[in-house]
MIZANU-958875 format. One record per residue (C-alpha): residue in three letters; x, y, z. Coordinates in Angstrom, 3 decimals, always signed. Each point is the difference from the previous one (the first is absolute). Last residue first. Layout:
N
<pt type="ALA" u="X" v="Y" w="Z"/>
...
//
This chain:
258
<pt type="UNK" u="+0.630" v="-25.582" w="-17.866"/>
<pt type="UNK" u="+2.702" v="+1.941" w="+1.162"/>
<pt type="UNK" u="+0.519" v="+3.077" w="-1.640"/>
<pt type="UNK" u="+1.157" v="+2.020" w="+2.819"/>
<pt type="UNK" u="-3.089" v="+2.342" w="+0.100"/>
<pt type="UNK" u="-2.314" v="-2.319" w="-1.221"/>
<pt type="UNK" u="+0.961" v="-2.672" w="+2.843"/>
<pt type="UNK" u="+0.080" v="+3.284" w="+2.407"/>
<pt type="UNK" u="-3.677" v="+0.512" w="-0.821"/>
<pt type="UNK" u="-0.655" v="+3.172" w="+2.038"/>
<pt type="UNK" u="-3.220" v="-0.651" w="+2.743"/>
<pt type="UNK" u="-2.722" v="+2.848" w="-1.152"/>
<pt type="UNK" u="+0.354" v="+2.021" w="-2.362"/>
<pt type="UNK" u="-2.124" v="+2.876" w="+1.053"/>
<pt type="UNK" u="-1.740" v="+1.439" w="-2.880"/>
<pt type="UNK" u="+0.914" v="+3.495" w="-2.007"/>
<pt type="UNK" u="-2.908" v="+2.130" w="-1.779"/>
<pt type="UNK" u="-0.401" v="+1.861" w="+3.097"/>
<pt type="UNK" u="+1.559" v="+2.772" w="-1.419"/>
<pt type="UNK" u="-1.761" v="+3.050" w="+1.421"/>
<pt type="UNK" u="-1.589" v="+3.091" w="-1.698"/>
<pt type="UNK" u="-3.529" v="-2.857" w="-0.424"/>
<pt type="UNK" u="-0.083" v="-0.280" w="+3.954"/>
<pt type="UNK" u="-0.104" v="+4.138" w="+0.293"/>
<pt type="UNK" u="-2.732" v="+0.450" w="-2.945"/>
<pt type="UNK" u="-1.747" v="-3.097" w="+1.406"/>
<pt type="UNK" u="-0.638" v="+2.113" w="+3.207"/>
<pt type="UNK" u="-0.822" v="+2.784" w="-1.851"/>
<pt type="UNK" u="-2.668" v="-1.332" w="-1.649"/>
<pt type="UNK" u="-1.230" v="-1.404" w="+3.334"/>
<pt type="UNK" u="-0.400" v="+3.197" w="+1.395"/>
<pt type="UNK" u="-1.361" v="+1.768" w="-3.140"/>
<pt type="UNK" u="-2.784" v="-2.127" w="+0.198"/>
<pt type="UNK" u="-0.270" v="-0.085" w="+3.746"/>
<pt type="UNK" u="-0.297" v="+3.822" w="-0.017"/>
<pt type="UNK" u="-2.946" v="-0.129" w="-3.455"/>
<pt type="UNK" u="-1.990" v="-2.274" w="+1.812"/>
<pt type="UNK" u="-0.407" v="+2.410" w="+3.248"/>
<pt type="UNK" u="-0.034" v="+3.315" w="-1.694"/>
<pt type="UNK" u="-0.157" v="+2.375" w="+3.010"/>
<pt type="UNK" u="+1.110" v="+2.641" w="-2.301"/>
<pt type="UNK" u="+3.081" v="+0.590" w="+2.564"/>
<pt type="UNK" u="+0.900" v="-3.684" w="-0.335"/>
<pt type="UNK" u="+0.105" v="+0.048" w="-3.722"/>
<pt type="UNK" u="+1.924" v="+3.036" w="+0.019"/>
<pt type="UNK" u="+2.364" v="-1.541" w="+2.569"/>
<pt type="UNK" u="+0.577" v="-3.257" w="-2.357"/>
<pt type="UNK" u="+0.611" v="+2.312" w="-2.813"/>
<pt type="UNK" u="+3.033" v="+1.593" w="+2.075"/>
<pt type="UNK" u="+1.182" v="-3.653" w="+0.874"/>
<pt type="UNK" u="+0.372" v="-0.248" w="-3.431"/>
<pt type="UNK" u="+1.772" v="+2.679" w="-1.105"/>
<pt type="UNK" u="+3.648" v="-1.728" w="-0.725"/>
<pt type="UNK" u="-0.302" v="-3.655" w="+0.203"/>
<pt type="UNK" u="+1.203" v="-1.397" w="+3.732"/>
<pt type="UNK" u="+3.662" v="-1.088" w="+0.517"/>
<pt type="UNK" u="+0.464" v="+1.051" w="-3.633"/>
<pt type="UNK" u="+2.197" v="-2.220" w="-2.615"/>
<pt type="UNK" u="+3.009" v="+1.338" w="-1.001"/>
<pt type="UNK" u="+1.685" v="-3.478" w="-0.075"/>
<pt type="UNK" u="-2.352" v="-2.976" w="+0.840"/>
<pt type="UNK" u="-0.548" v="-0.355" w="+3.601"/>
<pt type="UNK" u="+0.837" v="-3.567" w="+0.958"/>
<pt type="UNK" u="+1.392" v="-0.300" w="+3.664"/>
<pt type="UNK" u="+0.001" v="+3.363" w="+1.280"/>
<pt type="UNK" u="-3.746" v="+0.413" w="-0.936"/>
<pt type="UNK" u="-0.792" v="-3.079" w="+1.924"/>
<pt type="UNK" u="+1.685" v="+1.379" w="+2.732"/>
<pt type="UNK" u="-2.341" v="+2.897" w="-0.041"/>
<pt type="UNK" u="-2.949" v="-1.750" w="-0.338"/>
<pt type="UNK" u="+0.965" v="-1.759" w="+3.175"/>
<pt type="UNK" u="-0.258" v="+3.001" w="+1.612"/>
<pt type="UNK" u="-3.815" v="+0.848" w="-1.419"/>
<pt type="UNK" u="-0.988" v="-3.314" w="+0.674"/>
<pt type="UNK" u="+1.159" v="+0.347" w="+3.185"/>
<pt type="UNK" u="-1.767" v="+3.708" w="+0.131"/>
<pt type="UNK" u="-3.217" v="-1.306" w="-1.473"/>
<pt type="UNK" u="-0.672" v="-3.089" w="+2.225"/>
<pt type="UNK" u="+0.206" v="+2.634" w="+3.277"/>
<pt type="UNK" u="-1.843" v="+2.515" w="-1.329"/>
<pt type="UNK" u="-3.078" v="-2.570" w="-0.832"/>
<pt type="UNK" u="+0.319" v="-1.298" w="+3.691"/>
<pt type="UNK" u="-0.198" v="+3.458" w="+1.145"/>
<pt type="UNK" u="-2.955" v="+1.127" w="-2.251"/>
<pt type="UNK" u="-0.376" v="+3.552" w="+0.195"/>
<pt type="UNK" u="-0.365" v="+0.241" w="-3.946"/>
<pt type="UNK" u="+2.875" v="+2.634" w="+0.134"/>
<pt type="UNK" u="+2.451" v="-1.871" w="+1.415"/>
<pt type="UNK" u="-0.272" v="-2.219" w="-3.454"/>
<pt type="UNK" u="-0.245" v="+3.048" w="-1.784"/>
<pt type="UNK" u="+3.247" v="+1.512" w="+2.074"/>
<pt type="UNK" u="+1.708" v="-3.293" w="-0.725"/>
<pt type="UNK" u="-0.308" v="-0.322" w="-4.034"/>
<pt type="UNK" u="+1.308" v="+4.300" w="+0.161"/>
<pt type="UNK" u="+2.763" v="-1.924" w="+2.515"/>
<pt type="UNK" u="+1.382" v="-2.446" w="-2.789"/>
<pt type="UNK" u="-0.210" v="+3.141" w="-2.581"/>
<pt type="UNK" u="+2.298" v="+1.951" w="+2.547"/>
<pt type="UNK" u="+2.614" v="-2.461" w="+0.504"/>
<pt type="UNK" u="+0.535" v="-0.798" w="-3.810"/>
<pt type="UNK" u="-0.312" v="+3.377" w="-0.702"/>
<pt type="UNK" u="+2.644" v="+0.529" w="+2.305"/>
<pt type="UNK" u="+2.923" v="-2.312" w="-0.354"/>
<pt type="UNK" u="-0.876" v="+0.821" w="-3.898"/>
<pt type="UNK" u="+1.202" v="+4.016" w="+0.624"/>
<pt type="UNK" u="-0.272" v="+1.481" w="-3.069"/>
<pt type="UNK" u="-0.441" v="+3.386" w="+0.695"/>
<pt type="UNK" u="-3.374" v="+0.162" w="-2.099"/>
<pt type="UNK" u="-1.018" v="-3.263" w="+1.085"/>
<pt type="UNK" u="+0.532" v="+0.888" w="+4.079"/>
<pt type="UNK" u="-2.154" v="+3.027" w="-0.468"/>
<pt type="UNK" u="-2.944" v="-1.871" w="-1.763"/>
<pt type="UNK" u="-0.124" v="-2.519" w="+2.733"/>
<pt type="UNK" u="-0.110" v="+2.674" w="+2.777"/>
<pt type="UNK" u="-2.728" v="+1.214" w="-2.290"/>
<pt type="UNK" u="-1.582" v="-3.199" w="-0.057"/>
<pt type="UNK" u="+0.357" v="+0.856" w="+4.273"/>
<pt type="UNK" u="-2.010" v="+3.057" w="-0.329"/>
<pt type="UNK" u="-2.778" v="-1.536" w="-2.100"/>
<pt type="UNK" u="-0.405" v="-2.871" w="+2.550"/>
<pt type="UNK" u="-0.121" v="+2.501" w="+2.778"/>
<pt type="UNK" u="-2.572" v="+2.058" w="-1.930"/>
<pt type="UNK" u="-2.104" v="-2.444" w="-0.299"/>
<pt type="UNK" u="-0.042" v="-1.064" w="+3.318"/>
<pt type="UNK" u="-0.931" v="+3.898" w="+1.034"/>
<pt type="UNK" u="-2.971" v="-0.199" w="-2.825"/>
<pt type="UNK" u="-1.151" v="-3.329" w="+2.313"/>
<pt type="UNK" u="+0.558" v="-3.824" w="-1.759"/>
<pt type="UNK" u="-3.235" v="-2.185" w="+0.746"/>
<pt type="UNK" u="-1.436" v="-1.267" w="-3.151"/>
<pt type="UNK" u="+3.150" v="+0.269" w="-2.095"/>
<pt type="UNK" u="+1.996" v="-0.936" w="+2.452"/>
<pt type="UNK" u="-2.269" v="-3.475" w="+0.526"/>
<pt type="UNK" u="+0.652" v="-0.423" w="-4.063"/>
<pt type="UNK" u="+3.698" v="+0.567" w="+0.406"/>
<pt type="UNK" u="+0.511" v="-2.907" w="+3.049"/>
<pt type="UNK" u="-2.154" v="-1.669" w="-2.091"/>
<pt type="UNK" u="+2.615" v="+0.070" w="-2.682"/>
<pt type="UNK" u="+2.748" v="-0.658" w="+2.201"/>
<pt type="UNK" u="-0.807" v="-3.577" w="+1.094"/>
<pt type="UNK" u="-0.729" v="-2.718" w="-2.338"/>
<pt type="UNK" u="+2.874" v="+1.891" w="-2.520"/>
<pt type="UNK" u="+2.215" v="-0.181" w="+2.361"/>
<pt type="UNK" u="-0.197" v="-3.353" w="+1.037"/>
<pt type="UNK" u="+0.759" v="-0.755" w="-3.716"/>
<pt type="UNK" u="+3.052" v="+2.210" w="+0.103"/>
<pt type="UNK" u="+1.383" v="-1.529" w="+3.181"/>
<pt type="UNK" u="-0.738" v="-3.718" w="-1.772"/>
<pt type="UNK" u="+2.042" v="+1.342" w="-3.028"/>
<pt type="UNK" u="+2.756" v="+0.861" w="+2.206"/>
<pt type="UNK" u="+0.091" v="-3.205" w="+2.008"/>
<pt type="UNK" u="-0.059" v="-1.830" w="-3.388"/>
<pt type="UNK" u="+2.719" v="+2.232" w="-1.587"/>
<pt type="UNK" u="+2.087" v="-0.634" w="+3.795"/>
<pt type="UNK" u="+0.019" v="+2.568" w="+2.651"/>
<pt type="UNK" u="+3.517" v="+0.687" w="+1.078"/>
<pt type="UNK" u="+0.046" v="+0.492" w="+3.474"/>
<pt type="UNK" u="+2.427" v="+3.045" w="+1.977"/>
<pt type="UNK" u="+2.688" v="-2.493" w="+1.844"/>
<pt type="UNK" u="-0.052" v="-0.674" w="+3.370"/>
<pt type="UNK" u="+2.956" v="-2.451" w="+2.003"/>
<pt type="UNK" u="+2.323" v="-2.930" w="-1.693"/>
<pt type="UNK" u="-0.516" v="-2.841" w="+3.068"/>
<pt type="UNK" u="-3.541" v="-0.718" w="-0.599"/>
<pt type="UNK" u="-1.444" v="+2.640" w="-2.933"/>
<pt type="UNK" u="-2.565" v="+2.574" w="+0.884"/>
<pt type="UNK" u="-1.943" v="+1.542" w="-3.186"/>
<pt type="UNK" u="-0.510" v="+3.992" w="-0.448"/>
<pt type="UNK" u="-3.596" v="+1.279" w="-0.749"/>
<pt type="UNK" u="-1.959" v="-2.460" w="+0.282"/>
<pt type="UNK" u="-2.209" v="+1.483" w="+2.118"/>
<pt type="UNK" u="+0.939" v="-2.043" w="+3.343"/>
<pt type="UNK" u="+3.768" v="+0.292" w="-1.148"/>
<pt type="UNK" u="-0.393" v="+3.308" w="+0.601"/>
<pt type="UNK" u="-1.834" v="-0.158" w="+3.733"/>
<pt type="UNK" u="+2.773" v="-2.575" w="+0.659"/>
<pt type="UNK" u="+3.042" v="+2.342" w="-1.161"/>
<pt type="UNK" u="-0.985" v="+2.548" w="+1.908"/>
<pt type="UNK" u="-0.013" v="-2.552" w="+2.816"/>
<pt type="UNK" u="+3.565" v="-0.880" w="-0.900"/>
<pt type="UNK" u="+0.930" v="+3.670" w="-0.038"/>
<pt type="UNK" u="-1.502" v="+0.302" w="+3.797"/>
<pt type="UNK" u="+2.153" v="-2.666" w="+0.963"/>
<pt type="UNK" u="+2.827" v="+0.502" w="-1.652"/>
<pt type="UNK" u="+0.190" v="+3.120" w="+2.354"/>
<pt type="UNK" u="-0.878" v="+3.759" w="-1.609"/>
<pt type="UNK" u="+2.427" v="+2.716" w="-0.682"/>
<pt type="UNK" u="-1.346" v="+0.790" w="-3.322"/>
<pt type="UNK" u="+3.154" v="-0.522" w="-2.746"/>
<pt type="UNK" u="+1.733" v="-2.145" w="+2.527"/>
<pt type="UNK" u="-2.689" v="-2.662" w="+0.310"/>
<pt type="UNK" u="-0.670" v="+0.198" w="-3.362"/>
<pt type="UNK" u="+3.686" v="-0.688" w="-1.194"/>
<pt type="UNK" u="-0.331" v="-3.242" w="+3.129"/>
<pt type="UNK" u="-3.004" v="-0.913" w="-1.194"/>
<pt type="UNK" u="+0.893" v="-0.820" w="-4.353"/>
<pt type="UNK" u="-2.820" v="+0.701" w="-2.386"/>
<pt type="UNK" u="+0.765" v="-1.729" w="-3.075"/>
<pt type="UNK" u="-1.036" v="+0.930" w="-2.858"/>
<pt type="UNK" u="-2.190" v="-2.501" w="-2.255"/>
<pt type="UNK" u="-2.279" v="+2.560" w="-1.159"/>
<pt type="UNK" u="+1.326" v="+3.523" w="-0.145"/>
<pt type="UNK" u="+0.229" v="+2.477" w="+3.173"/>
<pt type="UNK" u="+1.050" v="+3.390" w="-1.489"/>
<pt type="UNK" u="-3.747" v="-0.908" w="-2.077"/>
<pt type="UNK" u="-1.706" v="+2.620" w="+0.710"/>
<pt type="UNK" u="-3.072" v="-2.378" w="+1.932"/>
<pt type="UNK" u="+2.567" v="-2.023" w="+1.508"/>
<pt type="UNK" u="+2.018" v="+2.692" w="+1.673"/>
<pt type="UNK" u="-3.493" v="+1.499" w="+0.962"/>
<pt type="UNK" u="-0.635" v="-3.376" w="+1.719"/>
<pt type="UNK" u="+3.443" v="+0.175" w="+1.611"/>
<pt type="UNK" u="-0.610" v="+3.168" w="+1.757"/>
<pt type="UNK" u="-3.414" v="-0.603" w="+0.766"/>
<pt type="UNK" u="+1.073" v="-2.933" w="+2.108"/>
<pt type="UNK" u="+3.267" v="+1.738" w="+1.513"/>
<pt type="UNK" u="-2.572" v="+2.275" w="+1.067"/>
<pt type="UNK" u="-2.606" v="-1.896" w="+1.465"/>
<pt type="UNK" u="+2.331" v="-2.139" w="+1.750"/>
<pt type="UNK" u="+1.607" v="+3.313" w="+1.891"/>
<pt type="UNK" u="-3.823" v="+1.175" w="+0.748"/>
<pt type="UNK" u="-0.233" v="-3.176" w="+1.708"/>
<pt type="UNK" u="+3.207" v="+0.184" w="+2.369"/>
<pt type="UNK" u="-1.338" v="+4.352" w="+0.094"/>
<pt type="UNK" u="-3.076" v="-1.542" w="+1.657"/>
<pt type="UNK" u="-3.659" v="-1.572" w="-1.350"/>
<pt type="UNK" u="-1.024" v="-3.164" w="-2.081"/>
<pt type="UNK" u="+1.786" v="-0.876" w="-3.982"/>
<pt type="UNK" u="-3.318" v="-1.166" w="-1.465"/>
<pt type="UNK" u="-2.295" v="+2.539" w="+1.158"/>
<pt type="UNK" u="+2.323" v="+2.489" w="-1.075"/>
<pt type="UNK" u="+0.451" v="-1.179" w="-3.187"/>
<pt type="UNK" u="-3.765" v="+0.079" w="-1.110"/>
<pt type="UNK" u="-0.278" v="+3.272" w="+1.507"/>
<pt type="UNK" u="+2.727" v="+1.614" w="-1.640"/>
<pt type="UNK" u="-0.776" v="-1.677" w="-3.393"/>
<pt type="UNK" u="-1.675" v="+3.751" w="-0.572"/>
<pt type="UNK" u="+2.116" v="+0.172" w="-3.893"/>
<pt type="UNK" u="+1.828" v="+3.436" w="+0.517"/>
<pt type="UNK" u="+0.776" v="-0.760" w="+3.321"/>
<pt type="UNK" u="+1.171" v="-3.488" w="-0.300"/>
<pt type="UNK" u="+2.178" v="+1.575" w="-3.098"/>
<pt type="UNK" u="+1.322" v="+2.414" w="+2.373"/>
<pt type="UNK" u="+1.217" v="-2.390" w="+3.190"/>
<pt type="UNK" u="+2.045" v="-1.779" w="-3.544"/>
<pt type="UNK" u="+1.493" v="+3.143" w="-0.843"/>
<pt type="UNK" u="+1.494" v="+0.030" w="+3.639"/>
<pt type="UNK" u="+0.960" v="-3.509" w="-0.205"/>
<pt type="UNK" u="+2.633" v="+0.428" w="-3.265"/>
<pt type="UNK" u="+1.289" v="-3.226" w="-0.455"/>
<pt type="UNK" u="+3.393" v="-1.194" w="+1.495"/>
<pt type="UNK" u="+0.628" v="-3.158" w="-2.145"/>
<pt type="UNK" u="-0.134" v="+2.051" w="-3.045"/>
<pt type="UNK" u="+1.429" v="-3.274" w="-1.707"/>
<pt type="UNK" u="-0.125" v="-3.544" w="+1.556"/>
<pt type="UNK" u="+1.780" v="-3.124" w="-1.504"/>
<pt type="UNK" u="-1.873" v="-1.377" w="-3.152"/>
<pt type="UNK" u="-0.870" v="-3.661" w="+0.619"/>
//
């Protein structure tokens, strides 16, 4: 496996993102109360908004003792970050070799996808029947967030921010549970992203999550989990997930032996 880059991610920009998105409550029910807790919670966010920009890439390894100097916690409070992670997939816990950031396979990914597509647009169609002028106008500000990070080029960004824009709705619907499914599928999105993104291709197609507000905002039920799942495919088709897993190598083929 790849050995770890960026291994010292940025946690105050990750304490942001949870603002910009409302996972705050979500998270802090999770984590419990006092600055110990607080400590987990950020080393958490920290290395989930690694993921999300991609500074941590699939199949890095994570190593305790760099992470353990980096924030100042004990090995045991990394190893517990580690558990809630490894509980969403998120990074994958080898005996005797330590944590390393999970590599979603082409079937994993298209399962993700498909999950997706069951989900999200009915999270759009409740928006659309229940989404305030002041909601609106969060989602609007936050595509613009989107649009700012295109025009300087900054693809850690977009990336991040068009995971959160699938958050907020999900946030948005006030379902908890719903929330919950969305932002791991969300994360693991992200990896999948790292692992067979086509060249050039956009984290999330330009202008579409703007049509998705306008939908919302006209209340248009059918026409927000249209243009939902649309996009959806839109993201799956920029990826290459024309490549299948092996399986076991054929050494005899390999060596020639027959």
């Amino acid at each position: 496996m790849p050995t770890t880059r960026n291994a010292s991610p940025n946690i105050q920009t990750a304490s942001a993102s949870q603002r910009r998105t409302g996972g705050s409550s979500d998270n802090s029910r999770d984590s419990g109360d006092g600055p110990d807790a607080a400590n987990n919670e950020s080393i958490y966010l920290g290395l989930l908004t690694a993921i999300m920009e991609h500074r941590l890439l699939a199949g890095t390894r994570l190593v305790e003792e760099r992470l353990c100097e980096v924030t100042g916690a004990s090995r045991a409070r990394i190893r517990q970050v580690f558990a809630r992670l490894a509980h969403e997939k998120l990074i994958t816990l080898v005996p005797n070799r330590g944590a390393f950031v999970s590599s979603p396979t082409v079937e994993e990914a298209r399962q993700i996808f498909q999950a997706r597509r069951f989900v999200e647009p009915q999270v759009a169609a409740v928006l659309a029947q229940t989404a305030t002028p002041a909601r609106v106008r969060s989602l609007r500000r936050h595509a613009q967030e989107e649009d700012r990070a295109r025009a300087r080029g900054d693809r850690a960004a977009i990336i991040r921010l068009s995971g959160e824009f699938h958050i907020l709705l999900a946030d948005m619907a006030g379902n908890p549970i719903l929330e919950k499914l969305v932002r791991e599928m969300v994360s693991l999105t992200c990896l999948i992203i790292t692992l067979y993104d086509r060249p050039g291709a956009p984290a999330c197609p330009e202008h579409e999550h703007a049509g998705l507000i306008d939908a919302i905002e006209r209340g248009d039920e059918r026409e927000a989990s249209a243009r939902m799942a649309d996009h959806l495919a839109h993201i799956e088709q920029s990826l290459d997930l024309s490549v299948r897993d092996s399986g076991a190598p054929d050494f005899r083929t390999i060596f020639g032996k027959r």
